[in-house]
C-alpha positions, 0 to 999 in steps of 0.5 A: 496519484493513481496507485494500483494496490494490486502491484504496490507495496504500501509502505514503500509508497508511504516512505516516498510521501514521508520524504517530500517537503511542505512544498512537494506534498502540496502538488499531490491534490488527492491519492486514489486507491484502486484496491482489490478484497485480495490485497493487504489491509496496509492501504487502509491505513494510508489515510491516518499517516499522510496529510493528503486526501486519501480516496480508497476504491475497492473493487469487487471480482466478477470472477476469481480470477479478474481482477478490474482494478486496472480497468476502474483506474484507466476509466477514472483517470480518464474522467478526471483529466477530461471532466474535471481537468487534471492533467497531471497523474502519477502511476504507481504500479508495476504492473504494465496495464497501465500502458493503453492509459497512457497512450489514451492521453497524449496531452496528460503529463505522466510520472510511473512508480514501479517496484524493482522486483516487479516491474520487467524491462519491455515496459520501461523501455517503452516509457524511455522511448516515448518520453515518459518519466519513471523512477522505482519507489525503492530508490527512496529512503525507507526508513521512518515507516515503522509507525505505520508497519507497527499499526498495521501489525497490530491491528493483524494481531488484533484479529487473532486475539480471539483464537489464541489458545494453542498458538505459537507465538513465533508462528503466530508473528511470521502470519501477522507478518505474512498477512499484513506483507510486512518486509522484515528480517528474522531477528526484526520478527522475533524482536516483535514477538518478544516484545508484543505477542509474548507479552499480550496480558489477560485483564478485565475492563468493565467486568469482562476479559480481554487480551491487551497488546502491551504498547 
């Protein structure tokens, strides 16, 4: 599994992994992550909630504006299908890079992983027309995900714990949610706020200070 972290929502794909059985997961040998230092530290965590071998790649800008995540994901994918003999991948991405890829590989098998809101039409009816399999990550149940979004959110407010003072606690928690892209509604925000960031406690462990979120 090839994920583009520039073009895919962390949660939405560990929702997908979370409703394959046993049998299903055992036909997913390794999960790359083609990750830029822009994106969401959601992928970080990936690893800690799935049982399948997480490889996570950064890959650092020439210029501010390039990225090269789609090139490191073609050149990779092209490695393992020739040198080490995988041939079968699937694309998680919504964006249409990944095109050239697929025409590179006649002989691979390819299923592609969009996102509704991402993903235009000219790039899916490509895939229709050349026989490519396809179907939106948002299709799947997301329910289940809430331990990973909770990790994650905590380890943003972590972040924060040093320059607390002065802070609002509701603007504070729609950063966190901002920061980690964390999809939530208005209540859900402020459900979290009352019951973590409201009740973050001041005590000493081994003679210093230290702010505790109240897990």
């Amino acid at each position: 599994m090839a994920v583009d972290c520039e073009n895919s929502n962390p949660f939405k794909l560990y929702s997908v992994l979370k409703g394959l059985n046993q049998e299903e997961l055992a036909r997913i040998e390794k999960i790359t992550l083609y990750d830029d230092p822009n994106t969401t530290t959601g992928w970080d965590w990936l690893s800690k909630f799935t049982q399948i071998p997480v490889e996570h790649i950064e890959i650092d800008r020439v210029t501010d504006r390039k990225s090269l995540v789609d090139v490191r994901m073609t050149a990779s994918v092209v490695t393992d299908f020739y040198r080490n003999g995988v041939t079968s991948f699937i694309i998680v991405s919504s964006d249409s890079d990944y095109w050239g890829l697929i025409e590179s590989l006649p002989d691979a098998t390819f299923l592609v992983m969009y996102e509704y809101e991402k993903c235009g039409s000219a790039i899916k009816n490509a895939l229709t027309q050349h026989g490519i399999y396809y179907c939106s990550i948002d299709d799947f149940c997301s329910a289940g995900t809430e331990d990973m979004k909770r990790a994650v959110l905590f380890a943003e407010l972590e972040k924060h714990l040093p320059t607390l003072i002065g802070e609002n606690p509701l603007d504070l928690t729609h950063k966190l949610y901002e920061e980690s892209r964390v999809t939530a509604t208005k209540k859900e925000m402020e459900n979290f706020c009352n019951r973590y960031v409201k009740t973050l406690k001041l005590k000493i462990v081994e003679g210093k200070f230290v702010i505790e979120i109240q897990k």
